[in-house]
C-alpha positions in Angstrom: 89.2 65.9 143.9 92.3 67.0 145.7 95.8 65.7 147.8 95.1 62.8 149.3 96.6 62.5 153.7 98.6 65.8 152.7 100.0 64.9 149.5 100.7 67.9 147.2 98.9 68.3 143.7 100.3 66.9 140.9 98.5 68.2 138.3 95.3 70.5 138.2 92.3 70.0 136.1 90.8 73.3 134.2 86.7 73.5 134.2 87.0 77.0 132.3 85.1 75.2 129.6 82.2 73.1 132.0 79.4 75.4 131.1 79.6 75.2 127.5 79.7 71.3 126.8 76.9 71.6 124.0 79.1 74.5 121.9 82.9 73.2 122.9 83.0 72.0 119.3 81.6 75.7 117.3 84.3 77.5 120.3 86.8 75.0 119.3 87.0 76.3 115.2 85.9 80.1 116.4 89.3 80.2 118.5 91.4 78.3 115.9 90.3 80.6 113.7 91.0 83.9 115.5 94.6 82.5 116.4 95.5 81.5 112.7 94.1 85.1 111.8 96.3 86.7 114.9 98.9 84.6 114.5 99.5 85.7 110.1 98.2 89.7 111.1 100.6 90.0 113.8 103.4 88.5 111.6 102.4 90.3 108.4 103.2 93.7 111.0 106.3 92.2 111.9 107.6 91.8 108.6 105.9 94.8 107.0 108.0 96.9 109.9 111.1 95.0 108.9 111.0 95.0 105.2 110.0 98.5 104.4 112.2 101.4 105.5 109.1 103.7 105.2 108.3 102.0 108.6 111.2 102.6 110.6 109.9 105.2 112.5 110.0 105.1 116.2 106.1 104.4 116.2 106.3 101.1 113.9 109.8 100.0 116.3 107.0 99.8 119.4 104.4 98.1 117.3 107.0 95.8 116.0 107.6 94.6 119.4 103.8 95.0 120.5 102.3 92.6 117.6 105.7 89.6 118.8 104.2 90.2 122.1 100.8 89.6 121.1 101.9 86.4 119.2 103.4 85.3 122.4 100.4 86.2 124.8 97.8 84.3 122.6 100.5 81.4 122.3 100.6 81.1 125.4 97.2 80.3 126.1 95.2 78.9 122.8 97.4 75.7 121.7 96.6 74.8 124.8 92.6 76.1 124.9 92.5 74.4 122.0 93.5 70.9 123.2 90.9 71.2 126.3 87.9 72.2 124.2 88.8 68.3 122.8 89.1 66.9 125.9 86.2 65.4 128.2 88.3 65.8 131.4 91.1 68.6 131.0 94.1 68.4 132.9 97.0 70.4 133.3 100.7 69.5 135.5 101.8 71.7 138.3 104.9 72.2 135.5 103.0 73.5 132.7 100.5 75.4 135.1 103.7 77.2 136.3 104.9 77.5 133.1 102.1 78.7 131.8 101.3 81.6 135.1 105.1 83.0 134.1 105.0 83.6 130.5 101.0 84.6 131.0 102.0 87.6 133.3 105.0 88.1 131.5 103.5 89.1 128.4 100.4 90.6 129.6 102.6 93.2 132.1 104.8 93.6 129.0 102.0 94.4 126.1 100.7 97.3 128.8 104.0 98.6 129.2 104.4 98.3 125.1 101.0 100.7 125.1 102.4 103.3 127.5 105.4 103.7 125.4 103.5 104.0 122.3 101.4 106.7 123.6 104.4 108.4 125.1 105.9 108.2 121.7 102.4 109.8 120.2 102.3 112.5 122.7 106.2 113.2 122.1 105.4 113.3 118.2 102.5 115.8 118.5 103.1 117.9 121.4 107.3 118.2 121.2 107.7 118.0 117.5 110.8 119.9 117.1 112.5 117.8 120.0 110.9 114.4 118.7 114.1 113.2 117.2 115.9 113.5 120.5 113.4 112.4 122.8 112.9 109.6 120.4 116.1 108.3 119.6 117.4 105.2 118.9 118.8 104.2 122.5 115.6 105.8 123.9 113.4 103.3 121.9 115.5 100.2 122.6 115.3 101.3 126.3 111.3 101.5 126.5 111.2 98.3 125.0 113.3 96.2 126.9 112.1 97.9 130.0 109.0 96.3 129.3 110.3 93.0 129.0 111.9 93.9 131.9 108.9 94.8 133.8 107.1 91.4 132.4 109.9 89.2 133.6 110.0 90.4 137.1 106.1 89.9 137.2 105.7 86.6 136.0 109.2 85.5 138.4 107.3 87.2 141.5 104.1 85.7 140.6 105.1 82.2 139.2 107.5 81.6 141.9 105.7 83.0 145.3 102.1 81.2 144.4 104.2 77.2 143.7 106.2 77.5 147.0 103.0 77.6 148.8 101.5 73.9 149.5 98.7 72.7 147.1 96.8 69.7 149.3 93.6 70.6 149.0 91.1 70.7 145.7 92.8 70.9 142.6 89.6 72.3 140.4 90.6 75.7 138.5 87.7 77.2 138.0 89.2 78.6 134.5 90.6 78.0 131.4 94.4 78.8 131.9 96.3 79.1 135.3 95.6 82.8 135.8 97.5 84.4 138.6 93.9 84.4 141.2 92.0 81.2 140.6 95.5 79.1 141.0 96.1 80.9 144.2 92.8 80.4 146.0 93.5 76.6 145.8 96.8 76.9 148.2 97.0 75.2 151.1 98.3 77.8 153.2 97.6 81.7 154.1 97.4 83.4 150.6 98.2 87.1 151.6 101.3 88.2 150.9 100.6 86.7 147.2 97.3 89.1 147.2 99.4 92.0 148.4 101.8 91.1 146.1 99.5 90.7 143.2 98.0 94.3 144.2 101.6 95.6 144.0 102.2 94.6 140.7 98.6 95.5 139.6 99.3 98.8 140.8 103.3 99.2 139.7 103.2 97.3 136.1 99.0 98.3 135.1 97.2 100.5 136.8 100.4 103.4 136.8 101.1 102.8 133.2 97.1 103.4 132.7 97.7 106.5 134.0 100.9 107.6 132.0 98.8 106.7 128.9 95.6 108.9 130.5 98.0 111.7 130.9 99.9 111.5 127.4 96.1 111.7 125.7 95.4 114.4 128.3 98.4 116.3 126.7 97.3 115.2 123.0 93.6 116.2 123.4 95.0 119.6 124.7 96.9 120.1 121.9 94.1 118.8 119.4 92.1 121.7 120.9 94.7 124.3 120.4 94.4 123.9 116.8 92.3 126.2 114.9 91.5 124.3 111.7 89.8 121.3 111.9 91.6 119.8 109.2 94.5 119.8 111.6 92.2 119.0 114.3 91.3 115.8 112.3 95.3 115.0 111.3 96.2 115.2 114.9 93.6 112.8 116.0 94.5 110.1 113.1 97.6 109.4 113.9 96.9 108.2 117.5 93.6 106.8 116.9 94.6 102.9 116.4 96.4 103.4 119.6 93.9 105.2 121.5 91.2 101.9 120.3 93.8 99.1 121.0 94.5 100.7 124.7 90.6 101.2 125.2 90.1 97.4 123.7 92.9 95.7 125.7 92.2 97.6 129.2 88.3 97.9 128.9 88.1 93.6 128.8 90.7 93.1 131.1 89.0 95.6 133.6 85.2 94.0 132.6 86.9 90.6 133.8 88.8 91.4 136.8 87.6 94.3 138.3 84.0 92.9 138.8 82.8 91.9 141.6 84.3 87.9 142.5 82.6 85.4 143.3 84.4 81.9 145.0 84.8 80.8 141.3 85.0 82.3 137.6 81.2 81.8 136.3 80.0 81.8 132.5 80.1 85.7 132.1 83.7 85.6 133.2 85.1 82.9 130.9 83.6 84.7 128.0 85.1 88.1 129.0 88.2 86.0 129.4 88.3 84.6 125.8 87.5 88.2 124.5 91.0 89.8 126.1 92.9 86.7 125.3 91.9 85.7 122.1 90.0 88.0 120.3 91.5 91.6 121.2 94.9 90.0 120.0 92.9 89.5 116.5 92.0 93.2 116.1 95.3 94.6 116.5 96.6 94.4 112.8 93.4 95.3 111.1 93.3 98.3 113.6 96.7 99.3 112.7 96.0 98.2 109.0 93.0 99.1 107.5 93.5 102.9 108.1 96.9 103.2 108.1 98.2 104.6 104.5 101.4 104.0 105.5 101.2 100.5 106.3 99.2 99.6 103.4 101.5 101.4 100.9 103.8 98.8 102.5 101.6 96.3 101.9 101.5 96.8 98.0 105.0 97.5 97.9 105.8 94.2 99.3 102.9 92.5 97.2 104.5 94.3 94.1 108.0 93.3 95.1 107.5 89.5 95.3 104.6 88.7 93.2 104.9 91.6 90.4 109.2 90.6 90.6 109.5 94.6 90.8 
């Protein structure tokens, strides 16, 4: 299907989901149920961060922002996941597909900015200790954070905007679940490099340097984990960065898996599901990685808990 005589696309249709016809209805309640459960983790961190002044450290600031962003990736994509695992012929307008490209790379380029702060923030809190105040202070915070935005609004704008100028008159069959930055620029009409060289500079400015500011602040960290000569403090050290350091090797180990293997002329089976992993379910780990080990944040879990159901 496609333009018919030259006339542009309307709308798209998303065949993300053709290959699993006989389990759309088990995926269906698998990803509602990882959304709800992101969706109440990623809030109960928000609020946790907001409530309790315990958590008003510069670390908790970053995650604060890190879990909204998360909220705001997944939303982007599941509500409407969820609507085409219902639907026999899924269809999306070139206005929601562009809609859905910009916030999509927005978010995505923001939560990897979100993770080099944090780990900049780690290695200023265990390398620089007696200057973490001032290299942590409150303007410093607010800065890292809305340079991320920052960073995620100029990629989605460069992205969003460059790919629907170009002509779409040809076939309209995204070989994907969302309108992801690749598969919706294959289908222009019209020569598609300077949106590859621009999608390689933004790869390179907003992902693959912040990679390596986050390889170099662990660098630092596991230097001065080594240069500690009990192993008690060895052990101290390394918990404190160690729901970071999993997050950052969960979100950039799937996203690598997906796009960094070799491509074919369409997204096949192994790809969707890779997909669905750094969409949906890493966004689900987050707050029982930052949870479950954290005393900190579970002492403000019972402290809330005691507050409003204890009335103490």
């Amino acid at each position: 299907m496609g333009g018919d005589n030259g006339t542009e696309l309307a709308e798209f249709i998303l065949l993300g989901f053709s290959g699993f016809v006989f389990v759309q209805g088990h995926l269906f309640w698998g990803v509602l149920c990882m959304y709800v459960v992101t969706l109440l983790g990623n809030s109960l961190i928000i609020l946790l961060t907001l409530a309790d002044s315990a958590l008003h450290s510069p670390m908790y600031f970053f995650l604060r922002h890190f879990s909204l962003v998360e909220i705001l990736y997944t939303t982007t994509i599941v509500p409407r996941m969820l609507a085409d695992l219902r639907s026999s012929c899924p269809t999306i307008s070139r206005a929601s597909c562009f809609t859905q490209l910009y916030f999509f790379a927005l978010f995505g380029i923001a939560e990897c900015c979100l993770l080099t702060a944090m780990a900049y923030d780690r290695y200023a809190a265990i390398c620089c200790p007696l200057h973490y105040t001032t290299l942590m202070n409150q303007r410093t915070c607010a800065g890292m954070v809305g340079a991320s935005y920052l960073a995620g609004i100029i990629s989605g704008t460069t992205h969003s905007v460059f790919i629907f100028t170009l002509p779409f008159r040809g076939a309209n069959m995204i070989h994907h679940f969302l309108c992801d930055i690749l598969p919706v620029l294959s289908l222009a009409s019209a020569s598609t490099l300077w949106g590859e060289v621009g999608n390689l500079f933004v790869t390179t400015a907003f992902i693959f340097m912040p990679f390596l500011l986050i390889v170099a602040s662990y660098a630092c960290i596991l230097a001065a984990i080594l240069g500690v000569a009990t192993s008690q403090g060895r052990q101290k050290i390394f918990s404190t960065c160690s729901s970071h350091l999993f997050v950052v090797i969960l979100f950039y180990g799937t996203a690598t898996a997906a796009y960094m293997r070799p491509q074919s002329d369409s997204f096949g089976d192994t790809d969707q599901i890779l997909s669905i992993f750094y969409t949906v379910v890493t966004p689900m780990f987050n707050p029982f990685v930052y949870t479950l080990r954290n005393k900190e944040v579970t002492g403000a879990m019972r402290r809330l808990m005691k507050r409003y159901l204890c009335g103490s």
